[in-house]
BABA-389220 format. One record per residue: residue in three letters; x, y, z of N, C-alpha, C in turn. Coordinates in pm, whole numbers, padded with zeros to 5 digits, always signed. Example, Ala and Ser with C-alpha at 12.3 -4.5 7.8 and 13.67 -1.06 7.14 Angstrom:
BEGIN
ALA+01319-00569+00780+01230-00450+00780+01320-00330+00780SER+01285-00225+00708+01367-00106+00714+01290+00003+00787
This chain:
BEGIN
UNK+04276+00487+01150+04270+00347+01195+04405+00280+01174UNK+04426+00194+01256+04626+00145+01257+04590+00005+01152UNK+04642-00037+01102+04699-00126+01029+04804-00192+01026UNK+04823-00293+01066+04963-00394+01118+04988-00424+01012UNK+04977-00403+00895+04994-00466+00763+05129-00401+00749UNK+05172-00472+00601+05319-00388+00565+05313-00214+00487UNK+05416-00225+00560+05466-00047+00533+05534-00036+00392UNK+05430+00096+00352+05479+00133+00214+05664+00154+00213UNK+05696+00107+00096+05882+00104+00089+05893+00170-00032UNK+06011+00212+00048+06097+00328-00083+06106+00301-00242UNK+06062+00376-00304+06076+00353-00435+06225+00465-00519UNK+06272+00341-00604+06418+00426-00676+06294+00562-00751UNK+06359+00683-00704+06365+00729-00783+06348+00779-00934UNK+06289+00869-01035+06322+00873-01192+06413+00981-01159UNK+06519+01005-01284+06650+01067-01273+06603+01159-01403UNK+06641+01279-01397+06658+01348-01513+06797+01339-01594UNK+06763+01346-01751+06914+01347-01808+06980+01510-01824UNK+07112+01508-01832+07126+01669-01873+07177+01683-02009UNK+07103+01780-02016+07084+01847-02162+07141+01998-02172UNK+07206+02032-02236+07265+02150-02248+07181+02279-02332UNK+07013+02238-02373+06953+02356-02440+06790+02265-02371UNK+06689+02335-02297+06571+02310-02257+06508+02288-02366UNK+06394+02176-02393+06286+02135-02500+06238+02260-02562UNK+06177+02233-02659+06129+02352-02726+05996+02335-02729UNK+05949+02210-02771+05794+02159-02744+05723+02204-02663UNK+05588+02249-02692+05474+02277-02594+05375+02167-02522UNK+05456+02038-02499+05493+01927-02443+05533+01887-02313UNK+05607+01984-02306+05687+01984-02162+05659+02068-02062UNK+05637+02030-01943+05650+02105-01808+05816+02142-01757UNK+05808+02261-01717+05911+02303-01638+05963+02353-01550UNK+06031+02300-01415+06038+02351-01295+06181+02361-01248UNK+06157+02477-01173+06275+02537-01090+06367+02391-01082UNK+06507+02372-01086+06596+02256-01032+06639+02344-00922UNK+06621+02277-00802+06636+02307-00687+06714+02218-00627UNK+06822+02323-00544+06956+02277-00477+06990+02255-00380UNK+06982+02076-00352+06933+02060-00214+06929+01865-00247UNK+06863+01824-00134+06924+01682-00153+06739+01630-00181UNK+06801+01472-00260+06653+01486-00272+06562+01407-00223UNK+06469+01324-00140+06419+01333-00050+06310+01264-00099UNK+06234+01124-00048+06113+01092-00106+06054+01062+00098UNK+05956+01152+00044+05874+01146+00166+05757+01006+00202UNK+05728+00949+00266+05626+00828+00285+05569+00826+00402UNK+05449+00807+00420+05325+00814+00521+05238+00715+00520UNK+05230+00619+00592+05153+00485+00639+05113+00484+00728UNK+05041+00433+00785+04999+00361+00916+05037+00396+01001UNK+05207+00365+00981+05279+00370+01112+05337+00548+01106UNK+05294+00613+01030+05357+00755+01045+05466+00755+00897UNK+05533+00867+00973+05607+00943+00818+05759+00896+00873UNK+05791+00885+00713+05967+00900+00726+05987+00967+00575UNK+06085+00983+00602+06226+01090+00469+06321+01001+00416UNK+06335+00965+00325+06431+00834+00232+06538+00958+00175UNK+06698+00943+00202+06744+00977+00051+06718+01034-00069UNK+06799+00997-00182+06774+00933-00332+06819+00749-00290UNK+06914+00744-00239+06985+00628-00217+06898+00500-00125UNK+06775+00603-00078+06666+00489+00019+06738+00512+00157UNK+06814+00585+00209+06865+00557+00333+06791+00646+00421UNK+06725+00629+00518+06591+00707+00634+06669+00776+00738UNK+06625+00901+00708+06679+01038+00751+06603+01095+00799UNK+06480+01033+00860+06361+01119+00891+06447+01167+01064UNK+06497+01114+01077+06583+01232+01265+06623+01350+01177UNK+06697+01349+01096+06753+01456+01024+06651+01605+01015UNK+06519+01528+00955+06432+01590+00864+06340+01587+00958UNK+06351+01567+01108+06236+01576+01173+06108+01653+01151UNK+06147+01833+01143+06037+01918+01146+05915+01843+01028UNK+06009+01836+00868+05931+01769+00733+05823+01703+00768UNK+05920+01591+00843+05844+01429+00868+05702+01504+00974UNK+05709+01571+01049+05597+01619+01154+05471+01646+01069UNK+05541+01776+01004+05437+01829+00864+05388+01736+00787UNK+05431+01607+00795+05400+01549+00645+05284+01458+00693UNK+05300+01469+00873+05193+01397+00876+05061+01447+00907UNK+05078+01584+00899+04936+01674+00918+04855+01685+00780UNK+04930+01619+00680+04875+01661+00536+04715+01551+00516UNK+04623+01599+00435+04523+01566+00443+04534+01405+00353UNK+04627+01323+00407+04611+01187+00331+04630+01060+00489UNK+04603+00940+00404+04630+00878+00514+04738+00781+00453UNK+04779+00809+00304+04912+00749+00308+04938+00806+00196UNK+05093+00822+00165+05167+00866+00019+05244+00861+00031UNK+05360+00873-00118+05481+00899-00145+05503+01018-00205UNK+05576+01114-00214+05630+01203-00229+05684+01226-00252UNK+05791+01302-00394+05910+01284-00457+05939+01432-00434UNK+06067+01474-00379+06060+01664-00395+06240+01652-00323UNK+06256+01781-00317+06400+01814-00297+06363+01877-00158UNK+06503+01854-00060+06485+01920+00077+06605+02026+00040UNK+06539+02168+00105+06625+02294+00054+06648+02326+00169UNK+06750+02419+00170+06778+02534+00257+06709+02669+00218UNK+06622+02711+00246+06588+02871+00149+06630+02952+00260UNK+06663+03057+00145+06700+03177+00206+06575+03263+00226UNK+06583+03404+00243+06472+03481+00266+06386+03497+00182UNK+06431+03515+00070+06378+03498-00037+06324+03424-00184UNK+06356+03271-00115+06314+03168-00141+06429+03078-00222UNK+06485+03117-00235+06643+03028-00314+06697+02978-00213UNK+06718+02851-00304+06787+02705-00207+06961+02816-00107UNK+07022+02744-00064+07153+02796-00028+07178+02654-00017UNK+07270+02543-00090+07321+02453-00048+07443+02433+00047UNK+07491+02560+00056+07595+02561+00134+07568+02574+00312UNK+07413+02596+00321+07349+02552+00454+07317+02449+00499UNK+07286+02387+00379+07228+02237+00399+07261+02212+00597UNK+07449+02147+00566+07466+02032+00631+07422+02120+00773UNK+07484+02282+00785+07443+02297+00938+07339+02298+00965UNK+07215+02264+00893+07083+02321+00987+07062+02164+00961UNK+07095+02098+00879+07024+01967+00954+07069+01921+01098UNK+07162+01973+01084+07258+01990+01230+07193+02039+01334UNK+07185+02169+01299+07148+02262+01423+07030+02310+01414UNK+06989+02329+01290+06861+02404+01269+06735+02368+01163UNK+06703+02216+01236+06602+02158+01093+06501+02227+01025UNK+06420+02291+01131+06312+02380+01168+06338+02497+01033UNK+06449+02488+01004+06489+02580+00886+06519+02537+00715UNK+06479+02385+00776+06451+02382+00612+06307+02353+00547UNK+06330+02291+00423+06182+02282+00354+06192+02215+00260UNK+06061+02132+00244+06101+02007+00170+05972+02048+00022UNK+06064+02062-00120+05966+02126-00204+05911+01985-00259UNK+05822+01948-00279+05729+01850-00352+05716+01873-00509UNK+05794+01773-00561+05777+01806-00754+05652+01677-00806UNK+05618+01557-00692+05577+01503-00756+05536+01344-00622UNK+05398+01308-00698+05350+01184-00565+05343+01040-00669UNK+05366+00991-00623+05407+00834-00691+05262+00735-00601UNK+05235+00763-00494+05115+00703-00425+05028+00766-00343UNK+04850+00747-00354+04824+00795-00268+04711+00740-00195UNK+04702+00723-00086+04569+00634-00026+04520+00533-00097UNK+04657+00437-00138+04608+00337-00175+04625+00301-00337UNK+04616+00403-00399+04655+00400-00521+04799+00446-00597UNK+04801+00332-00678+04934+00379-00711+04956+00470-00864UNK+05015+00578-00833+04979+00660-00932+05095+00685-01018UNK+05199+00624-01049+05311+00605-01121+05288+00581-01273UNK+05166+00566-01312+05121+00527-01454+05009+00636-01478UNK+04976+00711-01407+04939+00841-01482+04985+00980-01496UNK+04973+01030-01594+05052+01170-01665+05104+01231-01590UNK+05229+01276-01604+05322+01374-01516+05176+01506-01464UNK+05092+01573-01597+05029+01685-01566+04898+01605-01474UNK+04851+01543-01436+04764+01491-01324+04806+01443-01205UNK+04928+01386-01243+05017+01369-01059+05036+01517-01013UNK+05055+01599-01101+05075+01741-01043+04928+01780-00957UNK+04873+01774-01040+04684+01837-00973+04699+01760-00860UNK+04719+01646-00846+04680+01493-00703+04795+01614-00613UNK+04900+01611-00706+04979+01665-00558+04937+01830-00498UNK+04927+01909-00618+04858+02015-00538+04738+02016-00456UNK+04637+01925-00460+04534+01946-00400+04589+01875-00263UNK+04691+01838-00260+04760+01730-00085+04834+01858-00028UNK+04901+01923-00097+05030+02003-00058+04949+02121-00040UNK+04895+02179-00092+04806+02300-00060+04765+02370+00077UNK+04738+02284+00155+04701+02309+00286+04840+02340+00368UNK+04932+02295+00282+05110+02323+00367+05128+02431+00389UNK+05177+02484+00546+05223+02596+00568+05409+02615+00547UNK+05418+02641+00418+05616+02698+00422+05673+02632+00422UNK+05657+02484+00581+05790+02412+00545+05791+02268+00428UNK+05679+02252+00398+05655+02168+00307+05550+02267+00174UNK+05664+02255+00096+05592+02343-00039+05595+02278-00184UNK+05452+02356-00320+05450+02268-00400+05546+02379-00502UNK+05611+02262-00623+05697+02310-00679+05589+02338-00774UNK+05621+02498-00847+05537+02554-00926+05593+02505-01101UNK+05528+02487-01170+05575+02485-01303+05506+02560-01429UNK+05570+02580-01559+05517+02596-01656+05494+02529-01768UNK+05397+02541-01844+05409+02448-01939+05449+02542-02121UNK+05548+02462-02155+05597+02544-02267+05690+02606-02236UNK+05756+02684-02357+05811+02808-02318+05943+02801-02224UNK+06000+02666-02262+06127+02643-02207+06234+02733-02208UNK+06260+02783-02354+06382+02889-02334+06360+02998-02247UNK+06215+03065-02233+06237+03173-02163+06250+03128-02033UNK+06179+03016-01984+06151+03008-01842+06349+02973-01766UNK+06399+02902-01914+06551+02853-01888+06646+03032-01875UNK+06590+03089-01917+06690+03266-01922+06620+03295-01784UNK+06511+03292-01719+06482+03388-01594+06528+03299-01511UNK+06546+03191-01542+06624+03118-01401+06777+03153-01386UNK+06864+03143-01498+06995+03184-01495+06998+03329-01429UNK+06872+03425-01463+06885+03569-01468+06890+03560-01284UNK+06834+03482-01258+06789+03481-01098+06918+03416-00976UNK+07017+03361-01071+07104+03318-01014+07043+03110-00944UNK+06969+03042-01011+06933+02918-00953+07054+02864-01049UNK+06988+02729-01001+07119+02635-01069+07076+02561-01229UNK+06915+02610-01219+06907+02543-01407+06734+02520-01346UNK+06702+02437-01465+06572+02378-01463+06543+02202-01505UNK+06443+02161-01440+06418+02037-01483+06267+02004-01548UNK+06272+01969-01728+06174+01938-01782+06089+01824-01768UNK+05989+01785-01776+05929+01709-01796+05815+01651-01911UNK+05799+01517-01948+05674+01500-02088+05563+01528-01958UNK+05474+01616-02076+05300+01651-01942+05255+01516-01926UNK+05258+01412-02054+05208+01330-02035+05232+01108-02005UNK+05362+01194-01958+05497+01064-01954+05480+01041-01772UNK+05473+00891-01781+05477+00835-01609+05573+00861-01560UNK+05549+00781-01485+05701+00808-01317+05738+00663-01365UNK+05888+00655-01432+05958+00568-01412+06095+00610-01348UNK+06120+00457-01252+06214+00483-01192+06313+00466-01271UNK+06479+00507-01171+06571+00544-01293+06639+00660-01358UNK+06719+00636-01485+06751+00743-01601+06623+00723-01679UNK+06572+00814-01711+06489+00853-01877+06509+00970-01910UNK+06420+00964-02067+06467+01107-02144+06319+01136-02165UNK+06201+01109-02034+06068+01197-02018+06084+01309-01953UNK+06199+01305-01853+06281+01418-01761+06374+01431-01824UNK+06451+01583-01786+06607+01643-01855+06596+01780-01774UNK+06792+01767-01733+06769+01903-01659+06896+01948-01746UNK+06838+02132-01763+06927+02220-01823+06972+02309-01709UNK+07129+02258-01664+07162+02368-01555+07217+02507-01653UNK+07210+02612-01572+07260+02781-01605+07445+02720-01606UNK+07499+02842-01638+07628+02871-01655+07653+02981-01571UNK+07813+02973-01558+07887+03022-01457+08013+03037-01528UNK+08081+03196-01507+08221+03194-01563+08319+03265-01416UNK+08382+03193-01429+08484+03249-01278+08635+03231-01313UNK+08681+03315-01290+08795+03350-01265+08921+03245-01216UNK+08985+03098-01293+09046+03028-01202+09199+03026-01239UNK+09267+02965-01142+09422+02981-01214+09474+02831-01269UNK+09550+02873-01364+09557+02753-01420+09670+02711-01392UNK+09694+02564-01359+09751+02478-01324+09861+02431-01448UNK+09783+02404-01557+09839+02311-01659+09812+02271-01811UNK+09864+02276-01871+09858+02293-01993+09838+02065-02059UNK+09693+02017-02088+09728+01936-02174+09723+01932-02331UNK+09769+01870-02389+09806+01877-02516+09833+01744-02633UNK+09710+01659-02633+09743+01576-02759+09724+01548-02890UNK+09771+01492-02968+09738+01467-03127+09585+01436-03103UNK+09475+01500-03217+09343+01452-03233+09263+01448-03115UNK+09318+01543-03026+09214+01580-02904+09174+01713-02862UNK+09106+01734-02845+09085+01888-02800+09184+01971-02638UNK+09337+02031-02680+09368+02129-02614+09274+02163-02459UNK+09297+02134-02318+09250+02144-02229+09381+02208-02100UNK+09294+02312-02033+09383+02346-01912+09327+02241-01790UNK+09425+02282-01689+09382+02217-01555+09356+02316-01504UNK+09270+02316-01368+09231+02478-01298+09242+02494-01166UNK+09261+02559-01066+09219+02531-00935+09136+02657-00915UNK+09079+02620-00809+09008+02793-00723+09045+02787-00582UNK+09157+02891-00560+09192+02893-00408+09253+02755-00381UNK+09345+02747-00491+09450+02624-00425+09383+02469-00419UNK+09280+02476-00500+09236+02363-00466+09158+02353-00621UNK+09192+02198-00644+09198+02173-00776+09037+02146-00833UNK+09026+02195-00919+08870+02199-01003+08850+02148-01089UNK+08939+02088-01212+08914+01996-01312+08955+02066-01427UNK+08909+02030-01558+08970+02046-01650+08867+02154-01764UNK+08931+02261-01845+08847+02320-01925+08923+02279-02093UNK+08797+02281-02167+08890+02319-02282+08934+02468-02310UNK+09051+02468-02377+09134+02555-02423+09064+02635-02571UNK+08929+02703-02580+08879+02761-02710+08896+02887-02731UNK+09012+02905-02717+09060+03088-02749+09084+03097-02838UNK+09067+03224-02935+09137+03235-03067+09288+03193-03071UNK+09343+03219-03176+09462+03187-03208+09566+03248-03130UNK+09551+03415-03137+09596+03498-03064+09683+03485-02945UNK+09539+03440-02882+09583+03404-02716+09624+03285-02667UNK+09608+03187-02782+09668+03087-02715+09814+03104-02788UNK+09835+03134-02894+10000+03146-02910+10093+03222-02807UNK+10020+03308-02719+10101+03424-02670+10074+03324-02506UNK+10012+03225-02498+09984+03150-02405+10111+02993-02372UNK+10098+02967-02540+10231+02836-02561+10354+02910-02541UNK+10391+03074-02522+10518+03099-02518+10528+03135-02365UNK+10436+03137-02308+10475+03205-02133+10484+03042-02088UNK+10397+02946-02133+10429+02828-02073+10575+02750-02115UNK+10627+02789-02218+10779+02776-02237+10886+02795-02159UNK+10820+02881-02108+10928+02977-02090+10956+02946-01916UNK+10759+02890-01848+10784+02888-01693+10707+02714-01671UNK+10793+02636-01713+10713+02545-01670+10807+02497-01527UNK+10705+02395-01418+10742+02389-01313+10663+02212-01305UNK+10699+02186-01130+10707+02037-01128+10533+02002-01100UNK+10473+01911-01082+10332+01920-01105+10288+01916-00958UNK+10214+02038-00919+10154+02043-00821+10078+01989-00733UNK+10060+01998-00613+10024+01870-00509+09884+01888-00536UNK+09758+01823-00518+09620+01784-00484+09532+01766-00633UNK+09641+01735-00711+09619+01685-00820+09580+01557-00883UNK+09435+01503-00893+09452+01344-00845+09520+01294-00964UNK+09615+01191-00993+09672+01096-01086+09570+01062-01185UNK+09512+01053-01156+09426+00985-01305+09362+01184-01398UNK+09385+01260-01322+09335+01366-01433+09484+01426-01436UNK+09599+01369-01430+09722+01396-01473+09786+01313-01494UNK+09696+01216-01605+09783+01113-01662+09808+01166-01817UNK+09885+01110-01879+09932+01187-02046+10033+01250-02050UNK+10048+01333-02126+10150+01484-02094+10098+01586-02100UNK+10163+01644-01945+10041+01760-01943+10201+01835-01867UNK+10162+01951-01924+10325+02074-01903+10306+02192-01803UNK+10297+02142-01697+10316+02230-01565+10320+02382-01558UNK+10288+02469-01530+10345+02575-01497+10257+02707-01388UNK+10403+02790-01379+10403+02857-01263+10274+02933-01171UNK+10274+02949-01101+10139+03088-01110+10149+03181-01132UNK+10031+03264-01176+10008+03388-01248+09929+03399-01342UNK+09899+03291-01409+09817+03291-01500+09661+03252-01501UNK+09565+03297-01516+09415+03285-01452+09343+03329-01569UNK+09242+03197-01564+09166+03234-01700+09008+03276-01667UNK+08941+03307-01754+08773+03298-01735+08747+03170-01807UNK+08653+03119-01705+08633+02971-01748+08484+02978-01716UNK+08403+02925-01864+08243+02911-01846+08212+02767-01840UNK+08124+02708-01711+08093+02624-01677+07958+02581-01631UNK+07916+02449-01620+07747+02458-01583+07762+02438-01447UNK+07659+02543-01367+07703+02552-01224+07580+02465-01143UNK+07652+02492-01063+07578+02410-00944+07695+02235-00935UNK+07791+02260-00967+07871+02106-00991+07988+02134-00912UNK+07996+02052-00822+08152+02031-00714+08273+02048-00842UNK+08334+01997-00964+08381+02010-01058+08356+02058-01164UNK+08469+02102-01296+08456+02168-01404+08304+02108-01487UNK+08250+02129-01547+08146+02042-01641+08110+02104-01752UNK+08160+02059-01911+08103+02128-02013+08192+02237-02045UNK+08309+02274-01952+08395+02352-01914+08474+02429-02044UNK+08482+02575-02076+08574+02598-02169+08601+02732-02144UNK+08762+02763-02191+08827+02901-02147+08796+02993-02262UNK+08750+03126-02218+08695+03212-02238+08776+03351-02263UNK+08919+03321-02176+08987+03455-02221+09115+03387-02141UNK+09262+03479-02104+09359+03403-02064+09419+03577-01942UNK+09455+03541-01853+09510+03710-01763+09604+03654-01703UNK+09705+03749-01732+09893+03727-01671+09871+03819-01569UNK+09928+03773-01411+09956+03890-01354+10090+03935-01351
């Protein structure tokens, strides 16, 4: 039945904080962090649209979603979930994203972590573990391109090692029994995996009462900053090659992460650098070993 009344509106978001070790409590739910943009779905009256995080309506983008979302057995909701690219085997590929919204929508999939409203009721004030049940029993009937995000409860560290083992980008916890507020809170927290790669280093900073940090690029193009935590060893045999080749400070370097004194030098030198992945820049960043070519 149509309803001229007003149309349900976008709600901000709750934000997870990051945490560098998953809960330990048998307290917490935990699900895949999935890499991909994130997406609050809404269905009224007037049909479905796709919000952002930012609220901005992308449902042309997200056409195929928005189609699916309106075959689902409600006659109105909100929907909180990430829109992925999966590959064949079910891992996001963010590096597909932008072309298939482009060329190939039909190829993505929008995972559902969580419903904030449904036919009327607003369900933002009951337990993370019962918005889950409301949303599986909606999402259930979805064929593929709209899917429910699976979780566990407990058992954070292991579930945090088979995700790294699997190559995702981390996990995001939740209290079983903590609402949907919009926002930062610390009822959500995501622990991304680590990543060590191979980068060349740019630059040596160096001040009184600060922690020793390189600059890095990958493929000529600048990545941010690690700390410098090598034994003694290697970084002494490190302060004498930079003596010896320092040079003028390299272009695509933005000014504000080469402000201080920071001592230039040549290429050749490439470190292993462990970082939390899934991040356009360094994060948490520290060098791991030092290689001269």
């Amino acid at each position: 039945m149509r309803n001229d009344g007003e149309r349900l509106r976008f709600i901000k978001p709750q934000e997870p904080r990051l945490v560098l070790e998953p809960p330990a409590s048998d307290d917490w739910l935990h699900e895949i962090k999935y890499d991909g943009f994130r997406v609050q779905l809404i269905l009224d009256w007037a049909g479905a649209r796709a919000f952002t995080k930012n609220g901005h309506d992308w449902s042309k983008r997200f056409w195929p979603v928005v189609n699916a979302a309106e075959k689902l057995p409600a006659k109105a909701f909100i929907i909180d979930g990430e829109m992925i690219a999966p590959e064949a085997d079910g891992r996001p590929n963010f590096h597909q994203m932008h072309a298939r919204m482009t060329w190939n929508a039909e190829l993505l999939a929008f995972v559902a972590f969580d419903i904030l409203h449904k036919d009327g009721q607003d369900l933002r004030p009951l337990p993370a573990i019962e918005r889950k049940a409301i949303l599986w029993d909606l999402v259930k009937p979805a064929d593929g391109i709209i899917q429910y995000s699976q979780h566990v409860e407990g058992g954070g560290a292991a579930f945090y090692e088979a995700a790294g083992k699997m190559g995702l980008e981390g996990i995001v916890s939740k209290r079983r029994g903590s609402p949907y507020r919009s926002g930062d809170s610390d009822a959500w927290v995501k622990t991304k995996c680590w990543d060590v790669d191979e980068l060349d280093l740019l630059g040596v900073k160096r001040e009184a009462g600060k922690q020793t940090e390189g600059l890095f690029a990958r493929d000529g193009k600048y990545v941010g900053k690690a700390v410098i935590a090598t034994g003694r060893a290697i970084k002494e045999r490190l302060w004498q090659r930079i003596e010896g080749d320092r040079t003028a400070q390299p272009a695509g370097v933005p000014t504000a992460e080469a402000d201080g004194d920071v001592e230039w030098v040549k290429p050749g030198i490439t470190a292993r650098v462990r970082h939390l992945r899934g991040e356009a820049k360094l994060r948490h960043a520290s060098v791991q070993d030092f290689r001269e070519e």
